[in-house]
GUMI-673173 format. One record per residue (C-alpha): residue number from 0; x negated, y negated, z. Coordinates in nm, 3 decimals, padded with zeros to 5 digits. Layout:
<rs>
+-----+---------+---------+---------+
|   i |       X |       Y |       Z |
+-----+---------+---------+---------+
| NUM |       X |       Y |       Z |
...
+-----+---------+---------+---------+
</rs>
This chain:
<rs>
+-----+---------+---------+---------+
|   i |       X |       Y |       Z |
+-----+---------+---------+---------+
|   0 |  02.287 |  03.346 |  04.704 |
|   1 |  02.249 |  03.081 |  04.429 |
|   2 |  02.430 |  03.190 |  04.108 |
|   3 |  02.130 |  03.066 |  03.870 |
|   4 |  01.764 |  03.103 |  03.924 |
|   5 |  01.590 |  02.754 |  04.058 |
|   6 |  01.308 |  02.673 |  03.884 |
|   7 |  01.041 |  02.439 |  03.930 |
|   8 |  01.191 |  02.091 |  04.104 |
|   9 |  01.475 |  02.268 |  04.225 |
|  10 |  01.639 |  02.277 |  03.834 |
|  11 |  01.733 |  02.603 |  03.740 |
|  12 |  01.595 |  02.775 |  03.414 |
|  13 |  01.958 |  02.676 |  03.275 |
|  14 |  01.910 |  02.342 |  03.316 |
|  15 |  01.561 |  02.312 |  03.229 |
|  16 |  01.621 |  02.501 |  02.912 |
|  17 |  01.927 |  02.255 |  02.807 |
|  18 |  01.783 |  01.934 |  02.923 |
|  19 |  01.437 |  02.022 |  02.691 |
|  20 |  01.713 |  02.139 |  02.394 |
|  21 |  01.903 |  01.768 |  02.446 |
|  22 |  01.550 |  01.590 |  02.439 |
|  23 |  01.480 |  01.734 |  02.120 |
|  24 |  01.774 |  01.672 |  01.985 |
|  25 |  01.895 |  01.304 |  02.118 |
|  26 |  01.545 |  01.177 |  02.206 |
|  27 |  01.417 |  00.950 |  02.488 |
|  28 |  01.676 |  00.726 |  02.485 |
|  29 |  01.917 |  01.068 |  02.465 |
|  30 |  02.054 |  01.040 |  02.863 |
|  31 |  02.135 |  00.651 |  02.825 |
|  32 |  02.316 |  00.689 |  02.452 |
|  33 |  02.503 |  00.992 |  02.615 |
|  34 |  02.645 |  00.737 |  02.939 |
|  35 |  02.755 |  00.485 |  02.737 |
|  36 |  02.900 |  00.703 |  02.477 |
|  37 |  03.120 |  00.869 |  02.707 |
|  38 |  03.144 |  00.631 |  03.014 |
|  39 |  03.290 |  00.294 |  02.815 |
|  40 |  03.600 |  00.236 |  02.811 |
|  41 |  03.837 |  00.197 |  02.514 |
|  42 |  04.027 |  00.365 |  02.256 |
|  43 |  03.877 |  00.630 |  02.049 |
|  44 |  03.890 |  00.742 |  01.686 |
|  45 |  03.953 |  01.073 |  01.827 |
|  46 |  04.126 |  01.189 |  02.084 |
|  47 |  04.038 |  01.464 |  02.357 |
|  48 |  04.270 |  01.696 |  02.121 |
|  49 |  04.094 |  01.649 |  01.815 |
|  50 |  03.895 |  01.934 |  01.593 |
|  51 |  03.602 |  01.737 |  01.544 |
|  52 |  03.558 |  01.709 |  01.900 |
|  53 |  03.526 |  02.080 |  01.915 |
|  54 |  03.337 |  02.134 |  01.621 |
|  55 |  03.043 |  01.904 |  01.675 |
|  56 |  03.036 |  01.963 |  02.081 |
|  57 |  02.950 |  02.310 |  01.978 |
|  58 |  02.634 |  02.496 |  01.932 |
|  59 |  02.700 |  02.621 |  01.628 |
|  60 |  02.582 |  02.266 |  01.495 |
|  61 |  02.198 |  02.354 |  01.504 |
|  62 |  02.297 |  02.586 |  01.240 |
|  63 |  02.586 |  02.383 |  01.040 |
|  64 |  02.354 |  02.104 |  01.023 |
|  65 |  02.099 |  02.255 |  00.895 |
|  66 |  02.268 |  02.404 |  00.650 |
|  67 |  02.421 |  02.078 |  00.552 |
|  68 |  02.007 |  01.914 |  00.485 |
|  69 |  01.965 |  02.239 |  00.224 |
|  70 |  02.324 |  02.186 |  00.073 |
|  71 |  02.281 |  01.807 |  00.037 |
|  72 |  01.911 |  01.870 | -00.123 |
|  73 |  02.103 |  01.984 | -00.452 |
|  74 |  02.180 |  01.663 | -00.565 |
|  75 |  01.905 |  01.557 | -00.755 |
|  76 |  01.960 |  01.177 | -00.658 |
|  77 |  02.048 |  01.290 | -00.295 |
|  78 |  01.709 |  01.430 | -00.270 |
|  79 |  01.550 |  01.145 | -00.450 |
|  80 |  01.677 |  00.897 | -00.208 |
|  81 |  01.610 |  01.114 |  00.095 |
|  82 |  01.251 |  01.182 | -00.016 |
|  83 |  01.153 |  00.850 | -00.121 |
|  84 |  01.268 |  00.654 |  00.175 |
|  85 |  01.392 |  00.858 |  00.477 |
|  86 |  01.029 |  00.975 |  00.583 |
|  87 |  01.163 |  01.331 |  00.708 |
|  88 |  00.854 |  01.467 |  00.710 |
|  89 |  00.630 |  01.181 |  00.892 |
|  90 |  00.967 |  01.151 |  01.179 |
|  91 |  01.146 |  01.493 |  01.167 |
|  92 |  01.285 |  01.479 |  01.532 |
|  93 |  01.317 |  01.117 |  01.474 |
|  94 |  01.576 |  01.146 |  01.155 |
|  95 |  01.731 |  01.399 |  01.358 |
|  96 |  01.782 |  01.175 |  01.641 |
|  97 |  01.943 |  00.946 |  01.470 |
|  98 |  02.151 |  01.167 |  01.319 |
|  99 |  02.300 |  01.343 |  01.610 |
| 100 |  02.347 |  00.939 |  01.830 |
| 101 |  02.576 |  00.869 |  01.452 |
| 102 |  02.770 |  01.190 |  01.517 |
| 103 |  02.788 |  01.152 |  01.831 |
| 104 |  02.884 |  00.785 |  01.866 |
| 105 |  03.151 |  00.845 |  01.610 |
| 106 |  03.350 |  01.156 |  01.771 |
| 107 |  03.324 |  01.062 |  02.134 |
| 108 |  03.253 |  00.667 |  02.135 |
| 109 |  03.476 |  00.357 |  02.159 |
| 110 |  03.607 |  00.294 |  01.839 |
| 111 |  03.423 | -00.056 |  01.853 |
| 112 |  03.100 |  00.134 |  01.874 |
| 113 |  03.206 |  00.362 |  01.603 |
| 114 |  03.285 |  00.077 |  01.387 |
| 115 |  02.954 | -00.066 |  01.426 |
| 116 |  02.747 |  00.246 |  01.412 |
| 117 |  02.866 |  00.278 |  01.027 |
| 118 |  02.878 | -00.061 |  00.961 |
| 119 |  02.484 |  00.016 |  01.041 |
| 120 |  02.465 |  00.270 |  00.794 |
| 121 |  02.605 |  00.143 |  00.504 |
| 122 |  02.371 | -00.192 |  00.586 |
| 123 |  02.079 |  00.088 |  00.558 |
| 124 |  02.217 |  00.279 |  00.257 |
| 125 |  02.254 | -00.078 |  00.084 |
| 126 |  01.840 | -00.101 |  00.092 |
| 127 |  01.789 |  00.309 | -00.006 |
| 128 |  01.747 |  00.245 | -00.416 |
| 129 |  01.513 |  00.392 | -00.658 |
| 130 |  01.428 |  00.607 | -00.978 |
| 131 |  01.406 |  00.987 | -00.987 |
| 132 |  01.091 |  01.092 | -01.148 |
| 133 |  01.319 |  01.178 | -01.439 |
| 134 |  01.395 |  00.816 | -01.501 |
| 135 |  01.762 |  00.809 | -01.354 |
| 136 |  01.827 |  00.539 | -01.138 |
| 137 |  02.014 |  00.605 | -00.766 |
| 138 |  02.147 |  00.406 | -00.483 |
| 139 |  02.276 |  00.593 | -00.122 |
| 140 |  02.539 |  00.306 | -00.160 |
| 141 |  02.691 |  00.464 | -00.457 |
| 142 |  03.054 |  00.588 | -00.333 |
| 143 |  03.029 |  00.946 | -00.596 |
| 144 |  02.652 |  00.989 | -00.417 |
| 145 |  02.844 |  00.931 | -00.048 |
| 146 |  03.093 |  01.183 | -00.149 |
| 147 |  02.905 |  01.456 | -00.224 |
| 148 |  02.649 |  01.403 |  00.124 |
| 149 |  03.005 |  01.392 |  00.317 |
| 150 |  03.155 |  01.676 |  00.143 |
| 151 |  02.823 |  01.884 |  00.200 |
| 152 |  02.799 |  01.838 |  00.517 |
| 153 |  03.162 |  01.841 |  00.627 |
| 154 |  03.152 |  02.219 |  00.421 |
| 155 |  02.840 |  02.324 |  00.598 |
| 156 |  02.946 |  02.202 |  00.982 |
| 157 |  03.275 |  02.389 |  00.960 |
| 158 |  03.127 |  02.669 |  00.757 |
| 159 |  02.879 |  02.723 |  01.075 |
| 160 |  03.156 |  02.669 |  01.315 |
| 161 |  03.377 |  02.957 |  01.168 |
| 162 |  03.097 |  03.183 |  01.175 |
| 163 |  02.953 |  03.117 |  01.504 |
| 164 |  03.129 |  02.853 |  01.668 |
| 165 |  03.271 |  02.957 |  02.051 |
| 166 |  03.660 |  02.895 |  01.957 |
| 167 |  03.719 |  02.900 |  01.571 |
| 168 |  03.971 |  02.632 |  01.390 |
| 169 |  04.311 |  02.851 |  01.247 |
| 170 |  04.415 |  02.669 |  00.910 |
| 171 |  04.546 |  02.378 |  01.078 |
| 172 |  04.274 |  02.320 |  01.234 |
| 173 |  04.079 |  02.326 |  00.965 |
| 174 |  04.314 |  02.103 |  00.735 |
| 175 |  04.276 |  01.865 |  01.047 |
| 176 |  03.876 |  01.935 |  01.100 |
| 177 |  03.872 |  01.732 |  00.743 |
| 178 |  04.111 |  01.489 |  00.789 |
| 179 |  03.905 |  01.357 |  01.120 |
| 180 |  03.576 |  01.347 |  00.879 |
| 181 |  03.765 |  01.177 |  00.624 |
| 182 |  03.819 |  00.843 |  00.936 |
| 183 |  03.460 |  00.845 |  00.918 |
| 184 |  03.335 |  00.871 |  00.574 |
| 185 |  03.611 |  00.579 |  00.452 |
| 186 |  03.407 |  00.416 |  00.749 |
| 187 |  03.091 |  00.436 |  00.534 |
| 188 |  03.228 |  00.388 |  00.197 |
| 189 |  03.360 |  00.694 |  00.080 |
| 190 |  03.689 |  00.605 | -00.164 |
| 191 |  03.901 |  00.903 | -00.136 |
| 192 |  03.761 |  01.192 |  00.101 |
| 193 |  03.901 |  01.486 |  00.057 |
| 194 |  04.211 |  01.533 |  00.390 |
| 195 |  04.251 |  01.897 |  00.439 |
| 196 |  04.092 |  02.193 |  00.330 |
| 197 |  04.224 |  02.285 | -00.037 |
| 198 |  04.071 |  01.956 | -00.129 |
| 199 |  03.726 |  01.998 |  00.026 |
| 200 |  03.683 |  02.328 | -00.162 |
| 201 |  03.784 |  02.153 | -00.502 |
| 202 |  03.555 |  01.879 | -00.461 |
| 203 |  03.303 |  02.060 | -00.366 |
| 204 |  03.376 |  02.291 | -00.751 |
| 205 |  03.372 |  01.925 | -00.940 |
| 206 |  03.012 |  01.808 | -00.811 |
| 207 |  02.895 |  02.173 | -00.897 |
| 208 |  02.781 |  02.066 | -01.301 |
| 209 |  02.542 |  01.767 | -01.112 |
| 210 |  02.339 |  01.990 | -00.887 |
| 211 |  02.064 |  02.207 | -00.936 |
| 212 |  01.755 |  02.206 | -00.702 |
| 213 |  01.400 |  02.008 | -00.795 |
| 214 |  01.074 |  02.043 | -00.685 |
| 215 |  01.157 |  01.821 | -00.431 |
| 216 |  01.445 |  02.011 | -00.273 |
| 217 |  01.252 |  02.324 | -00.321 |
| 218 |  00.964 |  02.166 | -00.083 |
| 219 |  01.174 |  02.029 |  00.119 |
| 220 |  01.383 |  02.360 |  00.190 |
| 221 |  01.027 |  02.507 |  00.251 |
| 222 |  00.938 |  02.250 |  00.504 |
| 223 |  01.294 |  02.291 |  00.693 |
| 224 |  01.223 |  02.666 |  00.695 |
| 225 |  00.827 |  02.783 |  00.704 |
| 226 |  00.689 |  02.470 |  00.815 |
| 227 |  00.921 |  02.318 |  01.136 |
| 228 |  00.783 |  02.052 |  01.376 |
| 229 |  00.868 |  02.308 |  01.686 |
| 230 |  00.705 |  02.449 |  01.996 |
| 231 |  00.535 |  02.785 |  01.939 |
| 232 |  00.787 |  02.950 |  02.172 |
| 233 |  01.077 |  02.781 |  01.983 |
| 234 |  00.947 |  02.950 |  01.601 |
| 235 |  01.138 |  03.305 |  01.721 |
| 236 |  01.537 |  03.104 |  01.790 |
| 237 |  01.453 |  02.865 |  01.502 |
| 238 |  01.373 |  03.135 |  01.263 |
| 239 |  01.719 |  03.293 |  01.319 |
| 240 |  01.922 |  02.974 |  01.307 |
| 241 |  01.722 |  02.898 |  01.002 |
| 242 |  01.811 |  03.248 |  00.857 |
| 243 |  02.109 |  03.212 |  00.931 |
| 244 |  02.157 |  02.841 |  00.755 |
| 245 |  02.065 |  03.030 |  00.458 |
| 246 |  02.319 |  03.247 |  00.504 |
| 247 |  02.582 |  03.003 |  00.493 |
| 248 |  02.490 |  02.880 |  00.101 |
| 249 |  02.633 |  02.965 | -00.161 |
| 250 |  02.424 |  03.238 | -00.323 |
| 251 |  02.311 |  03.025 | -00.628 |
| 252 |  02.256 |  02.775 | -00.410 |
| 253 |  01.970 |  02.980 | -00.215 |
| 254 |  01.842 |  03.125 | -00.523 |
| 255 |  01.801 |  02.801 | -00.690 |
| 256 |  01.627 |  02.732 | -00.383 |
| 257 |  01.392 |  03.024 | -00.411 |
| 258 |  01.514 |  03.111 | -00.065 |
| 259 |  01.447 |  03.507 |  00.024 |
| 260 |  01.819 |  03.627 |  00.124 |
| 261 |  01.928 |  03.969 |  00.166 |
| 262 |  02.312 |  03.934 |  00.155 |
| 263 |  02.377 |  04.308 |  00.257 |
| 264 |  02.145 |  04.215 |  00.563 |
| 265 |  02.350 |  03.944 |  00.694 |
| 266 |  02.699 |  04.130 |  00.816 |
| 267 |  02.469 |  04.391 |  01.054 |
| 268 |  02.153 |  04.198 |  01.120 |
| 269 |  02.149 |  03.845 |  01.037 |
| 270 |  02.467 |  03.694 |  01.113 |
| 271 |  02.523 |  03.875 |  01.500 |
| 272 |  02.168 |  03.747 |  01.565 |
| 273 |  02.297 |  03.387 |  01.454 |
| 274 |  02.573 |  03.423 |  01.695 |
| 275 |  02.317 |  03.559 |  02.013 |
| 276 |  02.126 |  03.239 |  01.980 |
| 277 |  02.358 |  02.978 |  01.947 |
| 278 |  02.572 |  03.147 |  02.269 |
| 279 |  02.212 |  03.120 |  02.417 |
| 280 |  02.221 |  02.761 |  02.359 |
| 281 |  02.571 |  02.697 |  02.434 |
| 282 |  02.489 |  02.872 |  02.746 |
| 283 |  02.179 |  02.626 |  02.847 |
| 284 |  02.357 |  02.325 |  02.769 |
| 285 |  02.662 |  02.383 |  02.936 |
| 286 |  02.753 |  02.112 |  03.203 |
| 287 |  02.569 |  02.198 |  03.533 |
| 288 |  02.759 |  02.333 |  03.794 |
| 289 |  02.663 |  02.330 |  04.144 |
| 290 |  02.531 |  02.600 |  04.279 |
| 291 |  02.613 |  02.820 |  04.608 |
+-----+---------+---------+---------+
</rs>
């Protein structure tokens, strides 16, 4: 008897699942990227053995990164520059694409192709200038505005991956989770990253005076969460990885936000849901194995 159900074309429901979850995610050009990726040859920034090879292979991402857009969106001049010239909400899936080829590229590629994928970025971030409606000027090439989108995001990924992620980081892993970031945000201009974990944390206090959330963030945090470009069937799994991104802020953070939270919800209900769906994912896009 076959050990998964075949679906249509003789792909299971497994693999039909995970291959329409990686199309989302990695786009058209998704399968190529992935080959080349993996299949040159060459020294890596990372090795097999490295944190950040667990943390962003695992599902818990969909919920870390998330988090991370909400988090970052408290920087007034973050938000400024993401709102005035990423066009998140004309190219959702598109920004995302991009995003996930970068992160990709960077943990698993050559190092050549790492190299050049942030030498790409900062090119980009060296165009991305402007005024807030406030009448304070920004640039995404300033090193203290890189900072605080690394740090953010760095937080948020291993944040998810602690909560939900299939094999947790003990505190060396962690210490070593940041250190692997740190390769790649010197790589795209960041000064001093913070190394281990200690230092993360007391970054992250220091940029606290400089954020508060806008009108922009606020919208923005409403698109991400009522409004998502997704399939009608996907609105039940997104809601909970959405609920559960919430979850992961800080609690001023979602109140500045305006986000509804329930924080004595999210131990028995919230939080176990969080952990159902991304298993369900991890489960889809598992490599396939042949079947017998």
């Amino acid at each position: 008897m076959p050990r998964r159900l075949l679906a249509e074309g003789g792909l299971s429901l497994r693999d039909r699942i995970g291959r329409g979850i990686f199309s989302r995610v990695a786009g058209p050009e998704g399968p190529g990227n992935r080959a080349r990726i993996h299949g040159t040859p060459g020294p890596r920034w990372f090795g097999p053995e490295r944190p950040v090879r667990r943390v962003h292979g695992d599902a818990a991402m969909f919920i870390g990164g998330l988090s991370a857009l909400l988090l970052q969106s408290l920087h007034p001049l973050a938000m400024a520059a993401v709102a005035g010239h990423s066009g998140f909400r004309g190219d959702p899936w598109g920004r995302l694409q991009r995003t996930s080829t970068f992160l990709a590229v960077t943990t698993y590629g050559p190092a050549r192709s790492a190299q050049e994928a942030c030498d790409r970025v900062r090119a980009v971030h060296e165009t991305v200038r402007g005024t807030t409606a406030d009448g304070r000027p920004y640039s995404a090439s300033d090193p203290h505005l890189l900072c605080w989108v690394h740090i953010a995001e760095v937080d948020s990924f291993l944040r998810a991956h602690q909560q939900y992620g299939a094999h947790p980081l003990d505190s060396e892993g962690r210490d070593a989770y940041v250190a692997d970031m740190a390769r790649i945000a010197t790589a795209l201009g960041v000064p001093d990253p913070p190394v281990n974990a200690a230092e993360l944390a007391a970054r992250l206090a220091a940029y606290r005076g400089e954020l508060r959330a806008t009108e922009e963030a606020r919208s923005s945090a409403r698109f991400l969460l009522l409004n998502p470009p997704v399939p009608l069937l996907a609105r039940i799994p997104y809601g909970v990885i959405a609920a559960n991104a919430v979850s992961l802020l800080p609690l001023w953070a979602s109140r500045d936000l305006r986000l509804p939270r329930l924080p004595v919800a999210e131990g028995p209900c919230v939080r176990p849901l969080g952990t159902a769906v991304t298993a369900g994912i991890r489960w889809a896009m598992a490599p396939p194995r042949d079947a017998s």
